[in-house]
C-alpha positions as CSV (number, residue, x, y, z in Angstrom):
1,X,-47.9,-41.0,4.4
2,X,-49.7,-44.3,3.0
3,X,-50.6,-47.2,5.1
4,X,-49.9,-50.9,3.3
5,X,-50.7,-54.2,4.4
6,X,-49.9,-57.4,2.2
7,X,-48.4,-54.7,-0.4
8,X,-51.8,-53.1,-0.7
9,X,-52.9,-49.4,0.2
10,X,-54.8,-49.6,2.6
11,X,-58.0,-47.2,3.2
12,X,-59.1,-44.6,5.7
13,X,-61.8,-47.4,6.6
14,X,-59.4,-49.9,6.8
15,X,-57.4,-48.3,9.3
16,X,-60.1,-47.3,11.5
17,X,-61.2,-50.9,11.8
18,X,-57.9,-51.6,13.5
19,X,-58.1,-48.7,15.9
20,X,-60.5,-48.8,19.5
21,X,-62.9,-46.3,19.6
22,X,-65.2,-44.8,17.0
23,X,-65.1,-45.4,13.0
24,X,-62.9,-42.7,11.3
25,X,-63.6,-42.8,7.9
26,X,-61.5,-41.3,4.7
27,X,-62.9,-38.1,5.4
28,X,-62.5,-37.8,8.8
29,X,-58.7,-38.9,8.2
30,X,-58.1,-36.0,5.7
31,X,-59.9,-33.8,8.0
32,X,-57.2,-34.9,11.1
33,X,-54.6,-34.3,8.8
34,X,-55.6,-30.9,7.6
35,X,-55.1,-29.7,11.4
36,X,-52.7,-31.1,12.5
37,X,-50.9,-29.4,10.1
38,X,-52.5,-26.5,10.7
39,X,-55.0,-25.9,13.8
40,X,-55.8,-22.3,12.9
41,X,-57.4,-23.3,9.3
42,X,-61.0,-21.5,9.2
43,X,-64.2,-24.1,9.5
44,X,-64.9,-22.6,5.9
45,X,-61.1,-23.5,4.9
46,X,-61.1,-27.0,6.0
47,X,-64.4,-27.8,4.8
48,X,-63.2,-26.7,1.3
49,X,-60.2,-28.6,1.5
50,X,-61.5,-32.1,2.2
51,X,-64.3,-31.1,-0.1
52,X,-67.1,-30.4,2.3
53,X,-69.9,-27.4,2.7
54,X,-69.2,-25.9,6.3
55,X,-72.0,-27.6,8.4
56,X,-71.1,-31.1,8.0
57,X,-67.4,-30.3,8.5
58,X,-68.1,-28.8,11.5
59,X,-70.2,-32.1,12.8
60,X,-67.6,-34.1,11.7
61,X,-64.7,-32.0,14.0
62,X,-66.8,-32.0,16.9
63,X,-67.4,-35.6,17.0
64,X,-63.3,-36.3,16.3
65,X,-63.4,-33.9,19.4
66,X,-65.9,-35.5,21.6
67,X,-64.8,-39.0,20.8
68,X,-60.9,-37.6,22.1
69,X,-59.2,-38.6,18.1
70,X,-58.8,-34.4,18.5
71,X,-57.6,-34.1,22.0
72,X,-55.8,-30.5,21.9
73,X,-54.9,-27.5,20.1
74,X,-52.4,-25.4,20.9
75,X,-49.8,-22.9,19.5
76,X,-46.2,-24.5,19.0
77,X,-43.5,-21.3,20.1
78,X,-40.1,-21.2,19.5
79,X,-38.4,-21.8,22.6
80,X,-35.4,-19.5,21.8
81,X,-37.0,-16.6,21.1
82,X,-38.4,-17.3,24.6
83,X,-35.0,-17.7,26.2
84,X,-35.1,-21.3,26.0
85,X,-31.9,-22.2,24.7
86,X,-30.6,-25.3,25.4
87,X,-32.5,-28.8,25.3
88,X,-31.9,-31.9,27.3
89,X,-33.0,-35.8,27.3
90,X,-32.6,-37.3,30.7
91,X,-32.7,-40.9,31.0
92,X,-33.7,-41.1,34.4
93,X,-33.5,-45.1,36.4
94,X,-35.5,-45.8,39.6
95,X,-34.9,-47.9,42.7
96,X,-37.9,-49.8,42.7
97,X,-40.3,-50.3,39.8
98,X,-43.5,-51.0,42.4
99,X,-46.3,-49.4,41.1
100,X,-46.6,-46.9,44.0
101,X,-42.5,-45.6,43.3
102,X,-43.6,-45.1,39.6
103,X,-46.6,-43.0,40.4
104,X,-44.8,-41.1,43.2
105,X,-42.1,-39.8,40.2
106,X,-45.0,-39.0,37.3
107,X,-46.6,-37.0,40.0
108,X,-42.9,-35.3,40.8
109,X,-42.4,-34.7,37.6
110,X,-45.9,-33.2,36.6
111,X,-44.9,-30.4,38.8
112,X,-41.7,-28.9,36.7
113,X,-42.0,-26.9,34.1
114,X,-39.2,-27.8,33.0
115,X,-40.1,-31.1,31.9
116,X,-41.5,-30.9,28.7
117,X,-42.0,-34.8,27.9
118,X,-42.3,-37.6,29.8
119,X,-41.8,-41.4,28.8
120,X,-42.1,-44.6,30.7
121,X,-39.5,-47.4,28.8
122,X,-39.1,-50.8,29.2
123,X,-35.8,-51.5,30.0
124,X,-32.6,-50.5,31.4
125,X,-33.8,-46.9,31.8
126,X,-36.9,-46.2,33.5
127,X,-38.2,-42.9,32.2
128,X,-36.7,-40.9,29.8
129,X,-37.4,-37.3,29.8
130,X,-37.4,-33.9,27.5
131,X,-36.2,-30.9,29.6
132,X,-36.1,-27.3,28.5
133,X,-33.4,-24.8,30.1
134,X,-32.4,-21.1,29.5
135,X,-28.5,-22.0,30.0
136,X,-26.6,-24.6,31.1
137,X,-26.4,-23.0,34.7
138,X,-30.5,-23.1,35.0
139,X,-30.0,-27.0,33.8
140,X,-27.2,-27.8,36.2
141,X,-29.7,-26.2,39.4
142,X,-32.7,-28.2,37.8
143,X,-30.8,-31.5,37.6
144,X,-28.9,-31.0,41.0
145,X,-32.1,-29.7,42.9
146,X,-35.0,-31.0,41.5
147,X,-34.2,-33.8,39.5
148,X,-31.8,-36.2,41.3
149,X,-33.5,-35.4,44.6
150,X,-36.8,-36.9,43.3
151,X,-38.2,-39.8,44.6
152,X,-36.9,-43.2,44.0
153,X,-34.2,-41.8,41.7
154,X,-31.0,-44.2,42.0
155,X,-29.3,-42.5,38.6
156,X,-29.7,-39.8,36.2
157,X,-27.8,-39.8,32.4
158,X,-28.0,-36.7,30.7
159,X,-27.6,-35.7,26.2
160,X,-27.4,-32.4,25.5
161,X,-29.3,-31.7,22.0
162,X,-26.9,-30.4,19.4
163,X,-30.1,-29.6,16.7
164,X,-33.0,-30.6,16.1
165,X,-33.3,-32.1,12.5
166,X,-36.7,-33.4,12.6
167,X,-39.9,-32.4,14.9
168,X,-43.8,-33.1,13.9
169,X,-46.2,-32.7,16.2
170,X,-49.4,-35.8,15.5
171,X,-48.8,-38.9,13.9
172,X,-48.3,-40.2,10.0
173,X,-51.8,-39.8,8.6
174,X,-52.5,-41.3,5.5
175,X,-53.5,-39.0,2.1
């Protein structure tokens, strides 16, 4: 993915300016980009890749770690060969939108598994959320007992995924 602005490429340095937080540089972006598409990659790998000697690459990924621009890794499993067959947005809609109500459902909702994702929306809806299930029986018992009893809940619409056609983890980097 390329960044433009004005109908010019824009470069890695570019970017960074318009970002809070530290200065990532061309390499740096190359070197986000080469794990988020893959995390496992060897120090030695990467640093070939972005065409650095192993030391310096190393530097560089544990300052895109301190500074947070690397927050995570983690292994992405496929949820049906784990049982998890069926997937579920809920668009959920408070009573109140007080500070304290909002904070009382995040903190509900950090405590189910289920819950795979979790996003606050301006608008009509209030939160809408990414829910895992073995069936539709499990979902059903989730949404009757643990969902719609949580606090502050006044509604709760529910879209049962038919496929998923798209799904990449990060952001658009550019190349």
């Amino acid at each position: 993915m390329k960044f433009y602005y004005d109908n010019r490429l824009l470069t890695g340095q570019e970017i960074s300016r318009t970002m809070a937080g530290p200065s990532i540089d061309d390499i740096d972006l190359q070197i986000l980009g080469e794990l988020q598409d893959d995390g496992r990659m060897t120090n030695v790998e990467l640093a070939r890749k972005v065409g650095l000697t192993a030391p310096p690459c190393l530097r560089r990924v544990r300052a895109l770690e301190e500074s947070g621009a690397i927050s995570s890794y983690h292994a992405v499993v496929n949820p049906a060969m784990l049982g998890y067959t069926i997937t579920v947005f809920a668009m959920v809609s408070l009573k109140s939108q007080a500070e304290a109500d909002l904070k009382a459902f995040e903190d509900h909702i950090a405590t189910l598994p289920e819950v795979r994702e979790c996003y606050m929306l301006n608008g009509e809806i209030d939160f809408i959320l990414k829910v895992v299930a073995r069936d539709l029986q499990s979902f059903q018992q989730f949404l009757t007992s643990k969902l719609t009893p949580a606090p502050n809940v006044v509604s709760v619409k529910t879209s049962l995924t038919i496929r998923s056609s798209k799904n990449l983890p990060g952001v658009p980097l550019p190349v």
